[in-house]
C-alpha positions as CSV (number, residue, x, y, z in Angstrom):
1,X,21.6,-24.9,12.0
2,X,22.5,-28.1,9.9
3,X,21.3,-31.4,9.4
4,X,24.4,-33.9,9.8
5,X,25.1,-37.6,10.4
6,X,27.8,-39.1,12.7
7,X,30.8,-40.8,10.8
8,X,31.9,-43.5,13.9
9,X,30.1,-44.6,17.5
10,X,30.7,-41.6,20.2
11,X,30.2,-42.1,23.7
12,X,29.1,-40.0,26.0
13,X,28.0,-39.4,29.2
14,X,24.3,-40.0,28.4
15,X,25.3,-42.6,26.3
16,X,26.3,-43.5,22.7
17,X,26.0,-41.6,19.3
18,X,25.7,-44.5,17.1
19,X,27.2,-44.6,13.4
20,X,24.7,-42.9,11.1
21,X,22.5,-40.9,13.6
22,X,21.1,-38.1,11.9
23,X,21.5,-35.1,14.2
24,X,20.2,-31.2,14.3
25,X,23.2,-29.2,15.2
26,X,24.6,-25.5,15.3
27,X,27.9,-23.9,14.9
28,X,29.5,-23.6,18.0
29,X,32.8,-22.1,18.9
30,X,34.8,-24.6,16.1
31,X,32.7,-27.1,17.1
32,X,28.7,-28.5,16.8
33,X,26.9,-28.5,19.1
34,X,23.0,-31.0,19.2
35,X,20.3,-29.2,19.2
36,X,17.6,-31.5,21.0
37,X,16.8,-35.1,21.4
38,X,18.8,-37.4,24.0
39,X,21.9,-36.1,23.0
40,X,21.2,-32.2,23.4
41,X,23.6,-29.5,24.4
42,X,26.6,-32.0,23.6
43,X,29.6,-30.8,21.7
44,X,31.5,-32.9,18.2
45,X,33.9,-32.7,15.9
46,X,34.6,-32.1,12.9
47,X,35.7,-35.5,12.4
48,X,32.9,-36.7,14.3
49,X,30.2,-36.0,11.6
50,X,29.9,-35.2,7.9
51,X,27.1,-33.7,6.6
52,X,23.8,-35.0,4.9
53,X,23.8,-34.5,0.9
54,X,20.3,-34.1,0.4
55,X,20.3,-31.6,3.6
56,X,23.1,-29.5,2.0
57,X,20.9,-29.4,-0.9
58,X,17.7,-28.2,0.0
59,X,19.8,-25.6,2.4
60,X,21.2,-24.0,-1.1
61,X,17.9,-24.1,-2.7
62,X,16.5,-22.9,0.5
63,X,19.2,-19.5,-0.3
64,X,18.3,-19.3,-4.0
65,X,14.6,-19.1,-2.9
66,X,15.1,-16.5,-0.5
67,X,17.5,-14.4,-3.0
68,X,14.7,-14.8,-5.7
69,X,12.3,-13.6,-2.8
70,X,14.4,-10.5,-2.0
71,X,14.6,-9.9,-5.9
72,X,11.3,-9.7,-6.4
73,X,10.4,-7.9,-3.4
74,X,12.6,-5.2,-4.4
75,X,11.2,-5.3,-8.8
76,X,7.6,-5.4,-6.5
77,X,9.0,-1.8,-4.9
78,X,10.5,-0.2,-8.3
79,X,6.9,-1.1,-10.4
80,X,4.8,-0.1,-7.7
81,X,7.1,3.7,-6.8
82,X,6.8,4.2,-10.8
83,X,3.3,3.4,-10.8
84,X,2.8,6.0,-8.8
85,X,5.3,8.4,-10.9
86,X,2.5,7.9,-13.6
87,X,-0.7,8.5,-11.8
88,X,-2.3,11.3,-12.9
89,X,-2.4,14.4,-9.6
90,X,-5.5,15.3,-9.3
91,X,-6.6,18.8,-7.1
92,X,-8.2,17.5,-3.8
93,X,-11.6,18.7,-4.2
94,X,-11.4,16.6,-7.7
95,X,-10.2,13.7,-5.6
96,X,-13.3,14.3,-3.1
97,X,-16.1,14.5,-5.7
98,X,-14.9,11.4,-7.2
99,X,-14.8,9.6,-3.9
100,X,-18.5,11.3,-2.7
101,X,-20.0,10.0,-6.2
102,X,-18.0,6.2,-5.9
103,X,-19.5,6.0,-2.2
104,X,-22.9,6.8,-3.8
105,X,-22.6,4.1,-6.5
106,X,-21.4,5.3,-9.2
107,X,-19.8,2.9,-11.5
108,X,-16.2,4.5,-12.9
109,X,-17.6,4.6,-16.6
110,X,-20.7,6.5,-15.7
111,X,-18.8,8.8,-14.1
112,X,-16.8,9.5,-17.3
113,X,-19.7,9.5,-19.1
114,X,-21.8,11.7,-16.9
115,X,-19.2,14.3,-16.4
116,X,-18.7,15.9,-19.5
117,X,-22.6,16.4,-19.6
118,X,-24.6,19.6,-19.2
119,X,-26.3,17.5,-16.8
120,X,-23.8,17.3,-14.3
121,X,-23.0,21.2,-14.3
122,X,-26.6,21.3,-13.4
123,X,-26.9,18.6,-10.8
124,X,-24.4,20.8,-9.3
125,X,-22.1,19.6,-6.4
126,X,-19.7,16.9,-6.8
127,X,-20.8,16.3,-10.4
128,X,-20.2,20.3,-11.2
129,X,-16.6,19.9,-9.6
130,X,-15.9,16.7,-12.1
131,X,-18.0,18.9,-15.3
132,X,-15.7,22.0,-14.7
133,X,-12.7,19.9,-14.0
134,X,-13.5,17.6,-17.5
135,X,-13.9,21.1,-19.6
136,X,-10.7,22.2,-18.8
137,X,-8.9,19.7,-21.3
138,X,-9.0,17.2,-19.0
139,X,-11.2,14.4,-19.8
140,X,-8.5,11.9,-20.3
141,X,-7.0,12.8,-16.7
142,X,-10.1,11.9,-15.3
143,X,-10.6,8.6,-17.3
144,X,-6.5,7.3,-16.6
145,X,-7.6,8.7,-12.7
146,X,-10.8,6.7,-12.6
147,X,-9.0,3.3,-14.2
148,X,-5.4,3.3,-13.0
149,X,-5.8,5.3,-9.7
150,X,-4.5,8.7,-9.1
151,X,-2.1,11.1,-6.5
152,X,-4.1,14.0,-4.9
153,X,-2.0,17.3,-5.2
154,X,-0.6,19.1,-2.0
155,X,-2.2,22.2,-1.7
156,X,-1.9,24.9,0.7
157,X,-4.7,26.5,2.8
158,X,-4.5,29.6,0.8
159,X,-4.5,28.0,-2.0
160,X,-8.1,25.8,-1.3
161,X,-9.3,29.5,-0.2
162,X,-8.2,31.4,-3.7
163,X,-10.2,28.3,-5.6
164,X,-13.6,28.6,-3.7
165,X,-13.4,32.2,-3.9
166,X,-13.0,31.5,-7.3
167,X,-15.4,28.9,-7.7
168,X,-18.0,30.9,-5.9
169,X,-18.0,33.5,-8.3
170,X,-19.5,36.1,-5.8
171,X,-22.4,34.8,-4.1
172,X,-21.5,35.4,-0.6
173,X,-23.8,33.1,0.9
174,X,-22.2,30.2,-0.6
175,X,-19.1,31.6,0.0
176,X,-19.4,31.5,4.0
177,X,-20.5,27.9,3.4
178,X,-17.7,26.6,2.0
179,X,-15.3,28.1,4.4
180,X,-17.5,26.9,6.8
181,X,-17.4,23.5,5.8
182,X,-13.3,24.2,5.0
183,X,-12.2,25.3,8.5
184,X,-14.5,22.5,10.4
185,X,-12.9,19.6,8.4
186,X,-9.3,21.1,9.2
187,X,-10.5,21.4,12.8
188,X,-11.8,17.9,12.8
189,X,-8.4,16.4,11.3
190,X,-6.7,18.7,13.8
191,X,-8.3,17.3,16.0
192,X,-7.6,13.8,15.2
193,X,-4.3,13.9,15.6
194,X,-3.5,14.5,12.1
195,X,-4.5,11.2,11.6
196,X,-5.1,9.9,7.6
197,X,-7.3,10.4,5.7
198,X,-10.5,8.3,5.6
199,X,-9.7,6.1,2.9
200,X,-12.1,3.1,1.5
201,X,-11.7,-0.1,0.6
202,X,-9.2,0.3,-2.1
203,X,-7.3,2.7,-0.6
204,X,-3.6,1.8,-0.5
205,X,-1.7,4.7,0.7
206,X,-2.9,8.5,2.0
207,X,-0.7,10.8,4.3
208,X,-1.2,13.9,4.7
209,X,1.8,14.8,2.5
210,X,1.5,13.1,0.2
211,X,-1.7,10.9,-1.1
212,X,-2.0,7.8,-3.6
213,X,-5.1,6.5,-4.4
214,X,-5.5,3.6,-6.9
215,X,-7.1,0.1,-7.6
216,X,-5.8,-3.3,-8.2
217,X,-8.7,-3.0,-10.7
218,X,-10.8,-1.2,-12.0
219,X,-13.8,-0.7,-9.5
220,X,-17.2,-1.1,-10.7
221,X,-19.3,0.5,-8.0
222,X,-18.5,2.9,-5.3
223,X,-14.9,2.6,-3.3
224,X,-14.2,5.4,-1.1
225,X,-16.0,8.2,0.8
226,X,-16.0,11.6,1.4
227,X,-17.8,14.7,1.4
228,X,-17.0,17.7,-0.5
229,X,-19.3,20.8,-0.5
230,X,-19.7,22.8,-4.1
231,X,-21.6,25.7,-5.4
């Protein structure tokens, strides 16, 4: 649609187009046709009307805006895909131990701090998962992960079965626990459809294939839950 302003008087049937009416009109089939008011659904001419300067203006500054839109929309997309190129993968039951101590209250730092500490190893659970995880030359995963955000790494059923096996060192009893507690969450998300993940606040993305956690900002207290049993 355009904004234009009739050069000479035209009459017509429900009366007379003065000299100078401003008019809301659309391209129609060579002509222009008014869009509402007295006058509306009636065809002119080219020579009938010329168009309003400071109209034709804000139109092409109306274009460049939505250009300069589109352009950042689309540096918005490249910064964000290689954000996520960067963020430190992390195994899932990593991911889940961080997310079962945030949803407890944990600030970030402290869980830094904490995890490299004899006494997470023997506060056992999720804070064992983060001790062994940290001794493994990876303390400065875990701090990039707890900061910036961080992908959780596709793993296979057999593969989640080799590390509790592993993990478990023996002790059958816990051993039957964890697959327990392994085969009723994959029966609950079966059950759901497949549905994502339960995320938390901060949660941006997380598919089942593949998963991106981060922040806008560091986090200061607890920001997403779930449960992850541990020997």
């Amino acid at each position: 649609m355009d904004i234009v302003r009739a050069t000479h008087d035209v009459v017509t049937e429900k009366g007379t187009i003065r000299a100078g009416d401003v008019l809301l009109v659309d391209s129609r089939l060579g002509g222009w046709k008014i869009i509402g008011g007295n006058f509306d659904g009636y065809f002119l001419q080219d020579r009938e009307i010329s168009f309003v300067p400071e109209y034709v203006q804000l139109k092409q500054e109306l274009l460049q805006l939505r250009e300069e839109v589109r352009k950042l929309t689309r540096e918005r997309d490249e910064l964000r895909d290689q954000l996520e190129q960067r963020l430190p993968e992390l195994p899932r039951e990593v991911s889940d131990a961080i997310e079962e101590l945030r949803n407890e209250g944990n600030p970030g730092q402290y869980i830094l701090w904490r995890s490299s500490r004899e006494s997470a190893k023997e506060a056992g659970g999720a804070w064992d998962v983060l001790y062994r995880f940290v001794n493994q030359n990876n303390s400065l995963v875990l701090a990039n992960a707890l900061q910036f955000g961080y992908t959780v790494k596709k793993s296979t059923i057999r593969e989640e079965i080799d590390a509790i096996i592993a993990d478990c060192d023996g002790d059958r009893r816990k051993l039957t626990d964890r697959l327990t507690d392994l085969f009723e969450t994959r029966l609950e998300q079966k059950k759901a459809g497949d549905a994502s993940w339960p995320g938390g606040r901060n949660l941006r993305t997380d598919t089942r294939e593949s998963q991106t956690r981060y922040w806008s900002r560091p986090p200061a207290s607890g920001s997403m839950a779930r449960s992850s049993a541990s020997c």
